[in-house]
C-alpha positions in Angstrom: 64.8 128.7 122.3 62.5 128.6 119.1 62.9 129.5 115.6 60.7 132.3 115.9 62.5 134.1 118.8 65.6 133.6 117.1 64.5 134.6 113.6 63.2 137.8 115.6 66.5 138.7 117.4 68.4 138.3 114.0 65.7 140.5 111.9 66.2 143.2 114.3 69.8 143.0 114.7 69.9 142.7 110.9 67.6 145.4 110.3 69.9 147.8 112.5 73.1 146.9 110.7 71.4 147.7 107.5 70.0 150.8 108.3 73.2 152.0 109.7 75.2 151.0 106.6 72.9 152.6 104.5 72.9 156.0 106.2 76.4 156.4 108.1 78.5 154.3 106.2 81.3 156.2 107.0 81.0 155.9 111.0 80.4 152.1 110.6 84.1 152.0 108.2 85.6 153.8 110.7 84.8 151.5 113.4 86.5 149.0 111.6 89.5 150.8 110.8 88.8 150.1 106.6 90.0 152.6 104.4 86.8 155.3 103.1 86.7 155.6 99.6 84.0 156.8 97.5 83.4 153.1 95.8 83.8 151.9 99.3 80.9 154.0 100.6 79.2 152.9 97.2 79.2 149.1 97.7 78.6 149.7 101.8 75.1 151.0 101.2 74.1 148.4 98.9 75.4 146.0 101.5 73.1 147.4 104.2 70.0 147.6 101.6 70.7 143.8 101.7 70.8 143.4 105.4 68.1 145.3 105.7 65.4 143.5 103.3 67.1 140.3 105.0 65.7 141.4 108.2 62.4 142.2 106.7 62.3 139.0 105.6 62.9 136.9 108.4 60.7 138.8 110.1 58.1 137.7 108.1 59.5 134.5 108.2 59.4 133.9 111.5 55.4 133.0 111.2 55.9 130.0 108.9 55.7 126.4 110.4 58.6 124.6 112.0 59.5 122.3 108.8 60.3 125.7 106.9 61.4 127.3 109.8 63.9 124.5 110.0 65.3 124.5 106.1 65.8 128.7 106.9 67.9 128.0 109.8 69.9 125.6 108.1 70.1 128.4 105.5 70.9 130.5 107.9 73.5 128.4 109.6 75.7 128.5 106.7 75.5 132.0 106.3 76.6 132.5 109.7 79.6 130.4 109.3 80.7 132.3 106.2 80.2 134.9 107.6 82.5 134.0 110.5 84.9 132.8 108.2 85.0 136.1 105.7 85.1 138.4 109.2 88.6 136.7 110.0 89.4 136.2 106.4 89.1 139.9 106.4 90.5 140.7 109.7 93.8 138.4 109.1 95.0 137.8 105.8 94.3 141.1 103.8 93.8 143.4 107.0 90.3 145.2 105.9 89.4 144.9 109.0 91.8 146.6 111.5 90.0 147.5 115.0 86.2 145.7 116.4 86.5 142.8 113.8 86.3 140.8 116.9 82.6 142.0 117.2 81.7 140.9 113.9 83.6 137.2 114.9 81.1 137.2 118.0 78.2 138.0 116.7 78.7 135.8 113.7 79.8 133.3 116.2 76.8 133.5 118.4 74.1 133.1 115.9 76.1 130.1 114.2 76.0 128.1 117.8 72.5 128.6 118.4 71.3 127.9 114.9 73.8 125.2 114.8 72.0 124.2 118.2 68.4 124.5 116.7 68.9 122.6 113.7 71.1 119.5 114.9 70.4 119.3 118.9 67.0 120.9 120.0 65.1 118.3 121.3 62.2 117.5 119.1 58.5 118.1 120.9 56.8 114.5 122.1 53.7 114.3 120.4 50.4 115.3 121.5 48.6 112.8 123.5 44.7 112.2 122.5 42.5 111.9 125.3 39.5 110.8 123.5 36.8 108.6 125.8 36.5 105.2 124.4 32.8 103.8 124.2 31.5 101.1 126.2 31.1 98.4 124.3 28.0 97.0 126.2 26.8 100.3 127.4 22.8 100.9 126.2 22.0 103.3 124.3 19.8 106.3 124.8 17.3 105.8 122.1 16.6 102.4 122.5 13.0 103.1 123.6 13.2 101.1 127.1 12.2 102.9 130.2 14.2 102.7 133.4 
């Protein structure tokens, strides 16, 4: 797996959440079981504003070269894991997320392992190999002016 299939899958995944938060934020509360209030809906569309420029962003991101790609995976790492913990922070101490906050633990989960994966145990590529002829040492030249 590379960085920039990865950084692709999660600007488009992010890119949906945020465009769904932003227009039906009362379908995506509701699939959660959180309560709908008019704050609520408020803050939820500013929240998927975010996700969605995040997406646009890593999908220009994914372009840049593998030392940068790196740093924003390990940016990215520790976003995931937040986010894994908040979605069970959420889901078991102060109950905002009643029903599906196992989906959120999954995909959070998911994109943790295999940026956890890219970062610390993808094996780096062996270097490239030059295959340039060497010259003969005792070899005559072309122009030296003697006939053959």
């Amino acid at each position: 797996m590379s960085y920039r299939l990865m950084f692709t899958i999660n600007a488009v995944v992010l890119a949906v959440f945020g465009v769904l938060l932003m227009i039906m934020p009362e379908f995506v509360l509701a699939q959660f079981g959180s309560e709908v209030y008019v704050a609520t809906l408020f803050v939820t569309r500013f929240v998927g504003g975010a996700l969605l420029m995040g997406g646009l962003l890593l999908w220009f991101l994914k372009d840049i070269s593998v030392k940068t790609q790196k740093s924003v995976a390990l940016l990215l790492l520790a976003h995931t894991i937040g986010g894994f913990v908040l979605s069970l922070f959420g889901m078991t101490s102060i109950g905002v997320l009643r029903t599906n906050g196992w989906a959120l633990l999954v995909i959070f989960g998911i994109f943790a392992l295999v940026y956890g994966y890219l970062v610390f145990l993808q094996p780096k590529p062996s270097p490239a190999k030059s295959h340039t002829p060497r010259k003969a040492k005792d070899a005559p030249s072309m122009n030296s002016g003697q006939s053959l």
